[in-house]
N, C-alpha and C positions, 0 to 999 in steps of 0.2 A: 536518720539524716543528721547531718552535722552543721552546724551554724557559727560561723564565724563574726566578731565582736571586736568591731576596732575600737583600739583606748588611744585616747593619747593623753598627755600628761600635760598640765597648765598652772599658772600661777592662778592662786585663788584668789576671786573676784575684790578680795577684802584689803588686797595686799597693793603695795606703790610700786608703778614700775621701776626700778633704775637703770641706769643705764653704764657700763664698767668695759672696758677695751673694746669698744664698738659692738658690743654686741648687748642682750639682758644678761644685768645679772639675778640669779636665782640662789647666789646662798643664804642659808637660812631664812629664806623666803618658802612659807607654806607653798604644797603642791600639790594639785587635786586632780582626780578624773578628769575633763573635759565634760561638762554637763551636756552637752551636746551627744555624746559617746554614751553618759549613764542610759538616756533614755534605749538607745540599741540594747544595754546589755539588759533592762527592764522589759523590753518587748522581745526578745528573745525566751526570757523567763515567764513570761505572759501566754506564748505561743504554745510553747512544752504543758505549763496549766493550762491549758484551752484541749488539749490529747495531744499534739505532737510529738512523735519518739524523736528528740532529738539530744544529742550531744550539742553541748554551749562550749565555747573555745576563745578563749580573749584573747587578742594580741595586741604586743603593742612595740614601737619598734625605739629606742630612743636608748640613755643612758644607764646605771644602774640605778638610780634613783626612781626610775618608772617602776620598778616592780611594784613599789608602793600601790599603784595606781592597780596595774592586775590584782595585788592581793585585795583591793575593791571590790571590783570585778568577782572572785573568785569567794568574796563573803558576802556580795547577792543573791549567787546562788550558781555561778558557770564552772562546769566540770572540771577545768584545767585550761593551762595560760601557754603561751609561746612568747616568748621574751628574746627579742631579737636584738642583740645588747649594739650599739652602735654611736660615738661620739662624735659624729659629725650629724649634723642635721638634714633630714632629705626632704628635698622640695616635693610636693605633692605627686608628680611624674613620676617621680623616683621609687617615691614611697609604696607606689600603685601599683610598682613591679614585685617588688616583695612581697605586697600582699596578695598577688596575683598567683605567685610561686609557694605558698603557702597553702591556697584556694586550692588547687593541683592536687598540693602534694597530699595533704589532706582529705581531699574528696568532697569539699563541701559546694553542700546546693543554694545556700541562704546566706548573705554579706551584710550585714546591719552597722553603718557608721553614720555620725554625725553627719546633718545636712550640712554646718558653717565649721569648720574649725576654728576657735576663736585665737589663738593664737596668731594664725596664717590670715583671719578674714577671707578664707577661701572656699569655695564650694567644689572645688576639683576633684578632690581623692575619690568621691563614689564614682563621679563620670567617666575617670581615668581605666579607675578599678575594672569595669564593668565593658570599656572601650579593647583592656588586655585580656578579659575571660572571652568577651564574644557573648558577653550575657546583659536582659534586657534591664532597664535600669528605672525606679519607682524613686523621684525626690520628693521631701520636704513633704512627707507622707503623716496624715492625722487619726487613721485609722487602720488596722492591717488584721488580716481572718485566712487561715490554711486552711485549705479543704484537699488534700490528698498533695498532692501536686500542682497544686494552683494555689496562686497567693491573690488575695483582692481585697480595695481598699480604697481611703480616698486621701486626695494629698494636692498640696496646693498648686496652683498657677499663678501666671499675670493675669488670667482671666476670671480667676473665681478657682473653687472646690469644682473636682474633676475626678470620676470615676475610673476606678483601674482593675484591672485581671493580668497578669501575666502569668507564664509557666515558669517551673524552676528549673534549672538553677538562676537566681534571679540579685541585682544590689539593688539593698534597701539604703535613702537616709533618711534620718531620722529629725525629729523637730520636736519645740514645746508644746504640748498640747497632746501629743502621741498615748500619754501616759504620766503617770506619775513615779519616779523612782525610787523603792521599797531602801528606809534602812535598814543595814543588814545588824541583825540580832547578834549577841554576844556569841549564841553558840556556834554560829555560823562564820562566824572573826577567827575563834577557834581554832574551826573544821578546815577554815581556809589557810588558815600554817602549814597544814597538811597536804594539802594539794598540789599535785603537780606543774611546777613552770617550767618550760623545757626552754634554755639556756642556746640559741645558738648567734654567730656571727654572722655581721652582715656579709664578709666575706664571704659566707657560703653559696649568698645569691647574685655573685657578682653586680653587685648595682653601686652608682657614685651618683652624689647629687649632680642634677644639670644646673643647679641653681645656686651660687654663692652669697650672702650676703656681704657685702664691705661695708655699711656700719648698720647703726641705729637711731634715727632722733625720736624722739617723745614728742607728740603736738601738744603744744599749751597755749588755751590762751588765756586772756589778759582782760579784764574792761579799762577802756578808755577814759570812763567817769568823764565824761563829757557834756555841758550844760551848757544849752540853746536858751539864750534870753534873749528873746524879738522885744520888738517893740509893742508886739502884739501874740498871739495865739499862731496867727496868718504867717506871720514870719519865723516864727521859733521853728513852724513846719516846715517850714521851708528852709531853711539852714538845715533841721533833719535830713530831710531826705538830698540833700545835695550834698551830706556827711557822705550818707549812705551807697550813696551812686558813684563821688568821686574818688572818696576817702578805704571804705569797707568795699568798693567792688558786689554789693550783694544785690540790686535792682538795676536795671537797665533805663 
C-alpha cells in the first residue's frame, strides 16, 4: 500500500510574525514542518512498524524553500517526497485538488494530514481532500491500528472520545496526542540527501487559488492599566464590571 503525508511548511513557533507588503514576511525567519503534519508522517512510520507493507510519500505543495520541510519528512524515515513547486499560495479547496490528483495518480489508500493547519487556523484540507476522493474521513484521531484493510481507532468529538472502523482507502488527521514525533538520527539526515523528491509544477494540475489574500494585520493587544479606586471595595467592583461591559464589550 502507499500512504501519502502532507507537509506543510510554517514559521517556527519561536519566531515574530512580521508583517512586509501586506502579506508575512518569511525571510530569514526559521521554517519548520508543521507540527501538526509531523505527527502524520510519525504515524505513518508507526503503522509500516506495527507490519504494514507500506510505501510512505511526503508531499508538500508550496515554494522552493519547502523542500526543507520534505527533507524532514524524508530523515524520519518516508520513502520519497513529491514537491509541487508553486509561488502563489493555495487556499485549502485548492490545495485539496492537487492533493487529490496526486492520491490517483499515485495509487494511494491512506492520506495522513494535520487536523489544524496553523498557519490557515483551518481544519479544511482533510474534509476537502476526502470530499474530492469520495473516500471516508477519520478527524482529530488519538489512536490508529491496521488490520488488513480496515483501519480503526479513536478520535475526538464535541461529544467525548468516539470509536471508529473504516475501510480503506480512507483520510486520516491527525492531532497531539496521536504520538510522539521521532528525531531523526544523523544517519538518516544523510540517507535523506539521497532520496528522491520528484520536482513537479502546479501547472501540471491545473488548479488556481479560489482564494486571494489582500493584506495582513497582526492582532495585538495592549493592557489598559487601569485602576478602580471606590470608595469602597463595593464600588471599585462596580466601576469594574461597568469597565467590562461598556468599555471591553466582554460580559453582558
Amino acid at each position: 500500500m502507499r500512504i501519502l503525508t502532507l507537509i506543510r511548511q510554517v514559521l517556527d513557533a519561536q519566531e515574530g510574525v512580521h508583517i512586509a507588503a501586506n502579506q508575512i514576511d518569511r525571510t530569514g525567519r526559521k521554517l519548520v514542518m508543521d507540527t501538526m503534519d509531523e505527527y502524520g508522517v510519525e504515524e505513518a512510520l508507526r503503522l509500516r512498524e506495527r507490519g504494514a507493507q507500506a510505501e510512505i510519500i511526503a508531499v508538500a505543495v508550496g515554494p522552493a524553500g519547502v523542500e526543507e520541510a520534505l527533507r524532514s519528512a524524508l530523515a524520519m524515515g518516508a520513502d520519497r517526497a513529491i514537491h509541487v513547486e508553486a509561488d502563489v499560495e493555495l487556499d485549502a479547496i485548492a490545495l485539496s485538488s492537487v492533493v487529490a490528483q496526486i492520491a490517483r495518480s499515485e495509487g494511494a489508500e491512506l492520506i495522513l494530514c494535520g487536523g489544524q493547519q496553523s498557519d490557515w487556523d483551518s481544519q479544511a484540507l482533510g474534509a476537502a481532500t476526502a470530499e474530492r476522493l469520495n473516500w471516508p474521513q477519520a478527524t482529530w484521531t488519538r489512536t490508529l491500528e491496521l488490520s488488513g484493510s480496515s483501519l480503526s481507532g479513536k478520535h475526538d468529538t464535541e461529544y467525548g472520545v468516539e470509536s471508529f472502523e473504516v475501510q480503506l482507502p480512507a483520510v486520516i488527521t491527525t492531532q497531539q496526542g496521536l504520538n510522539e514525533p521521532r528525531y531523526p538520527t544523523l544517519p538518516n539526515i544523510m540517507k535523506a540527501k539521497r532520496k528522491q523528491i520528484r520536482k513537479d509544477s502546479l501547472e501540471q494540475y491545473g488548479v488556481q487559488p479560489k482564494l486571494r489574500r489582500k493584506g495582513v494585520v497582526v492582532q495585538t493587544t495592549q493592557r489598559l492599566r487601569k485602576i478602580f479606586d471606590g470608595k469602597d471595595a463595593l464600588t471599585a467592583a462596580a466601576q469594574l464590571v461597568n469597565s467590562l461591559r461598556n468599555e471591553a464589550g466582554v460580559i453582558q
